[in-house]
N, C-alpha and C positions, 0 to 999 in steps of 0.2 A: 171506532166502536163506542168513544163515551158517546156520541150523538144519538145512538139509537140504546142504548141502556133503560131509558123509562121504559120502551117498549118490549123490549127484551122481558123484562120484571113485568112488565104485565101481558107478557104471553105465558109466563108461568118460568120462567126459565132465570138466570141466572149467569153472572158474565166474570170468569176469572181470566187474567192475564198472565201467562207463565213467562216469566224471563229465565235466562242462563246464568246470571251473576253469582251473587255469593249475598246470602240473607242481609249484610250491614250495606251493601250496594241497593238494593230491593227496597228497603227503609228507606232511603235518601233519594232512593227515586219515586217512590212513592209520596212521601211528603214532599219535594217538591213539585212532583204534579198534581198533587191535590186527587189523588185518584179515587173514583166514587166506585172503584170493583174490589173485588180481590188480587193480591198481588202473590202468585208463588213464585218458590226457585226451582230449580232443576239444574245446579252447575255438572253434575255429570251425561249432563244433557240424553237421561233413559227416556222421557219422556219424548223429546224429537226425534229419535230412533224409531221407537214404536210405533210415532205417526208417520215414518218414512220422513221426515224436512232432511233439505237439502244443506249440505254447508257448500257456498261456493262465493271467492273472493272474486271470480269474475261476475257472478251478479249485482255484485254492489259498483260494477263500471259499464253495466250493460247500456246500451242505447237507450235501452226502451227506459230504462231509471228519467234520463233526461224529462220527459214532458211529465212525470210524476212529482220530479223533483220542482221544474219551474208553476207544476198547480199549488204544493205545498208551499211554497216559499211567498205566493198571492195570496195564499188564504192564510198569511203570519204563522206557519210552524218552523219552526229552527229545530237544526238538531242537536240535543244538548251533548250529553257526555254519554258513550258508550260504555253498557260494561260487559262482562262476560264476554263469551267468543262471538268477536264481532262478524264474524263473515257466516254466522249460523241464520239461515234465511226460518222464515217463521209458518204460521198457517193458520187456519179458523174451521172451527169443526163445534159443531153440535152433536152434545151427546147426550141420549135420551136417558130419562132415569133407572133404566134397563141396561145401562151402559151401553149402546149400540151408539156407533158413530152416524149419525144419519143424513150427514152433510160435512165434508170436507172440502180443502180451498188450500189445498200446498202451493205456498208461493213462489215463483220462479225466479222475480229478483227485487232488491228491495224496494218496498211499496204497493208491489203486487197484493190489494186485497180486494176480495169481493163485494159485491154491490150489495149493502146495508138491507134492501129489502130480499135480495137470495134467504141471504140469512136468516131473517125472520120469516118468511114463507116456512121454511126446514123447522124453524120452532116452534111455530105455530102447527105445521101438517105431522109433526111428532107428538104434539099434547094434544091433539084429539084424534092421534088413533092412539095411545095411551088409555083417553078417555072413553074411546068407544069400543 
């Protein structure tokens, strides 16, 4: 997601990242990723209910993880320190200023995220029927 943030901001929109930790966890992970978003919690994890996300410890030994895991590890991503409930798989969803979800991406196992231009399509075809 940081990759397409400028663009994100200049479709009109806007990019928070929810974690499950605990607020002094979110601070430290945030500073040390140098994050250029927002960073919330959600430790009673209401928010991933609501969107339906899945928890499953067998996603994070899926097959399919393997060719995920050997692209990120070429392109130098390491995984640092986990917090919160680690087997809680995540998602990407646009949501319009109307509150309407107008693009969701529940992910199946970790690593599972959609292709960078889905997503701005959805933000882009939400702010101008907003504007029209």
């Amino acid at each position: 997601m940081r990759t397409i943030g400028e663009e994100i901001a200049e479709a009109g929109g806007s990019l928070a990242l929810i974690g499950n930790g605990e607020v002094e966890d979110a601070r430290r992970y945030a500073e040390e990723e140098q994050l250029p978003f927002r960073l919330l919690v959600d430790p009673q994890l209401v928010g991933y209910r609501a969107m339906e996300l899945r928890q499953s410890v067998l996603a994070n030994y899926s097959p399919r993880v393997v060719p995920r895991l050997i692209q990120a590890l070429r392109e130098g991503f390491r995984q640092g320190k986990a917090y919160g409930v680690k087997d809680q798989l995540g998602g990407v969803f646009v949501i319009s200023p109307l509150a309407e979800v107008v693009y969701a991406h529940r992910s199946r196992t970790v690593g599972d995220e959609p292709p960078p231009d889905e997503i701005l399509r959805a933000l882009r075809r939400a702010a101008s029927e907003l504007k029209g």
